[in-house]
N, C-alpha and C positions, 0 to 999 in steps of 0.2 A: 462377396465378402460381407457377413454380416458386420454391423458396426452400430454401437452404442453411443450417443450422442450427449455432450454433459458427465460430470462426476459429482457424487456423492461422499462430501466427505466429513460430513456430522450431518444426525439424524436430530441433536436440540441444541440449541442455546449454551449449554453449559461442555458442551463439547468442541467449540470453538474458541479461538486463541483469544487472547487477552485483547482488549481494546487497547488501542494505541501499538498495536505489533505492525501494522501496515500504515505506508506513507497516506499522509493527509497532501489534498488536493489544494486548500486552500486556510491562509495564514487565519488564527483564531482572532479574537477582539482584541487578544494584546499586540496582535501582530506578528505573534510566534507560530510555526509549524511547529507538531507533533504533539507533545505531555510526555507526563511524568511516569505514565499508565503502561503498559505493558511490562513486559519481561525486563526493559530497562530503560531511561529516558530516551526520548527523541526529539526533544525539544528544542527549536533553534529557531532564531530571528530568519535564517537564510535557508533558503529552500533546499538549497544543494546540499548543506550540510547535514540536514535534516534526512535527504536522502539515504547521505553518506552511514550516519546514525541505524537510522535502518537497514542496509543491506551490508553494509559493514560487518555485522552481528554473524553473517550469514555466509560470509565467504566472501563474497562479489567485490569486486574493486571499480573502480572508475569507470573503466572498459565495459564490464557486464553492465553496470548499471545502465549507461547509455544505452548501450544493444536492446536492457528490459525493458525500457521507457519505452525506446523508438520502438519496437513491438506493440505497446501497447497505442501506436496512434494509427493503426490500421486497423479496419473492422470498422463498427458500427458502434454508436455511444448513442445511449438512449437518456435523458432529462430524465424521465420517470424516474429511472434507477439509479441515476448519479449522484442523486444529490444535492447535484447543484442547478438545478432545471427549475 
């Protein structure tokens, strides 16, 4: 079965979504997750709610969210690329 590894999905800069459309990992200097930035704020003292803000927007309720989270702690996390390394 051949199979394609990775997706493509902007080729520049200007084709990708707004800054602030995806959950931050870690609260800013004021101590707040998210801004004002994207499609709509996301900003919140509390992590959860910050969440909520961002996937809320999208359909996902409580349930999904936790399912997308816990998905994201399997696999491999590289410093280089997080961020926060």
């Amino acid at each position: 079965i051949d199979m394609k590894y990775g997706r493509v999905d902007a080729t520049s800069p200007d084709q990708c979504s707004p800054e602030g459309n995806l959950p931050d990992a870690e609260a800013g200097d004021e101590g707040k997750f998210g801004g004002p930035g994207g499609t709509a704020s996301t900003e919140d003292t509390a992590a959860e709610w910050h969440l909520r803000k961002v996937f809320y927007r999208m359909g996902l309720g409580d349930e999904e969210i936790v399912a997308l989270s816990g998905a994201h702690t399997f696999g491999r996390a590289y410093a280089d690329r997080s961020g926060l390394g």
